[in-house]
C-alpha positions as CSV (number, residue, x, y, z in Angstrom):
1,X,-10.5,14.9,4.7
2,X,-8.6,13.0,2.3
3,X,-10.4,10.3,0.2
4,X,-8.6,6.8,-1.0
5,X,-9.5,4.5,-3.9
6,X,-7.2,1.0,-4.0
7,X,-7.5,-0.8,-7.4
8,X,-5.5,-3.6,-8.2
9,X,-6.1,-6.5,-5.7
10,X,-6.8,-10.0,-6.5
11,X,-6.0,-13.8,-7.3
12,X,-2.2,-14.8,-7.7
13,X,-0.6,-18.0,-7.6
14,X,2.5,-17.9,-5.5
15,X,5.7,-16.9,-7.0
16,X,3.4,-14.4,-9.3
17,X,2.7,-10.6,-9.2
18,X,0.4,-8.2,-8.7
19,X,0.0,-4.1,-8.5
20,X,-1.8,-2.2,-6.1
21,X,-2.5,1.5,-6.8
22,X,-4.3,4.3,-4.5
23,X,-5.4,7.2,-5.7
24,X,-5.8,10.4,-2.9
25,X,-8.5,13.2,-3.5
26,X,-9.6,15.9,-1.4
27,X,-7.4,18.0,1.0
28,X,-3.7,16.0,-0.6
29,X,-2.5,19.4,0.4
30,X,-0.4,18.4,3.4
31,X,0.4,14.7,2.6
32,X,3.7,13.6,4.1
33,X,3.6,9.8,4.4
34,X,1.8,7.1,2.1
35,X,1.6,4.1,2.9
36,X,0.4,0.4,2.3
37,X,-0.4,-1.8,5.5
38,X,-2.5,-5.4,5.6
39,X,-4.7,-7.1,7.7
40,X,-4.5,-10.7,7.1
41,X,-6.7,-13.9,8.3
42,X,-6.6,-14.3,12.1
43,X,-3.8,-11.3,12.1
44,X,-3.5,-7.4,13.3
45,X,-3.0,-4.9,10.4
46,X,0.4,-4.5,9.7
47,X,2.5,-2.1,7.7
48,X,3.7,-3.3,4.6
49,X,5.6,-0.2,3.1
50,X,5.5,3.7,3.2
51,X,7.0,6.5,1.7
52,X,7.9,9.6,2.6
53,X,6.3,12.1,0.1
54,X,9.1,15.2,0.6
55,X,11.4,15.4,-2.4
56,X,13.6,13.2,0.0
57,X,10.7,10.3,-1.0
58,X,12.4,7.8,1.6
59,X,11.2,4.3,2.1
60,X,10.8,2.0,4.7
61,X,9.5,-1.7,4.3
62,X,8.3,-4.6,6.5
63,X,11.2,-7.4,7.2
64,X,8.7,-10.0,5.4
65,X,8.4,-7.9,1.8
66,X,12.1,-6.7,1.6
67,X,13.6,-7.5,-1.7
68,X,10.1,-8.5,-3.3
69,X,8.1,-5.7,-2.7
70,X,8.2,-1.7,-4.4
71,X,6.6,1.1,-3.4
72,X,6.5,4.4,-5.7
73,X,4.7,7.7,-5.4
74,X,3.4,10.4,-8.4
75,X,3.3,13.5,-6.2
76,X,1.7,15.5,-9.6
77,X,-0.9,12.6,-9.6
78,X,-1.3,11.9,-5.6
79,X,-0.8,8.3,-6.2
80,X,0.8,5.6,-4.3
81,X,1.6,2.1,-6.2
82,X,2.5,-1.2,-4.8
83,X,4.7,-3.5,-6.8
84,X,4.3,-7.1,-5.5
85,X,6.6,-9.7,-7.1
86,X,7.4,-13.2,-5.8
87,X,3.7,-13.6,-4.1
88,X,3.5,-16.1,-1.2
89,X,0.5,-18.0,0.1
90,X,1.5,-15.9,3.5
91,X,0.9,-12.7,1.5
92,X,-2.9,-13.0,1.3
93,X,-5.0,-10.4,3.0
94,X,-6.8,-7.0,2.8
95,X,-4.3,-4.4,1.7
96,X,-5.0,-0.7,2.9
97,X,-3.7,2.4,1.8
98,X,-3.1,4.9,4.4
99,X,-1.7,8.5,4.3
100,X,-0.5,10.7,7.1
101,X,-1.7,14.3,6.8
102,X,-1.0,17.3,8.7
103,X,-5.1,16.8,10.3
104,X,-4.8,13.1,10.6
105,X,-4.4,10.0,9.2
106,X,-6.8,8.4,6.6
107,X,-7.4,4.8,5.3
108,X,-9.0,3.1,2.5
109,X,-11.4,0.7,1.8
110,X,-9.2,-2.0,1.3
111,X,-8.2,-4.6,-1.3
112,X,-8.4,-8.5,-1.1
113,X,-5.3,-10.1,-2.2
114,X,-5.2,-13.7,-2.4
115,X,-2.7,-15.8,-3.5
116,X,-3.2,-19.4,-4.1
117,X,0.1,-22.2,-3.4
């Protein structure tokens, strides 16, 4: 089992920023994809932006965060961040942090972000 705790969610106005974080406990050992995906109002859960965590630490992001969006990893901390700049009304909804494991994959809780026009 691999635990998640998302901190960073919250109230923007548009064209602001935010940062997600997610912090993985328990069996990390394993870990090869993290990952952050949302679920917005009236809308399926969608993947936002992964990252390979192999030295190779490749990245792969939704069409509608590309160029506003960052994702980083701390393999020594098992940490995933999201770096959200240039916030648009379209952006709110419950960001999840997701990892891929050799035994599964896991998922947070979730974070509310909103962000107001």
């Amino acid at each position: 089992q691999v635990h998640l705790v998302e901190s960073g969610g919250g109230l923007v106005q548009a064209g602001g920023s935010l940062r997600l974080s997610c912090a993985a406990s328990g069996s990390v050992f394993g870990i090869r994809v993290m990952g952050w995906y949302r679920e917005g109002p009236a809308k399926q859960r969608e993947m936002v932006a992964v990252i390979n965590i192999a030295s190779s630490g490749s990245t792969n992001y939704a069409d509608s965060v590309k160029g506003r969006f960052t994702i980083s990893r701390d393999n020594a901390k098992n940490t995933v961040d999201l770096q959200m700049n240039s916030l648009r009304p379209d952006d709110t909804a419950v960001y999840y942090c997701a990892v891929q494991q050799f035994t599964g994959t896991f998922w947070g809780q979730g974070t509310q972000v909103t962000v107001s026009s």
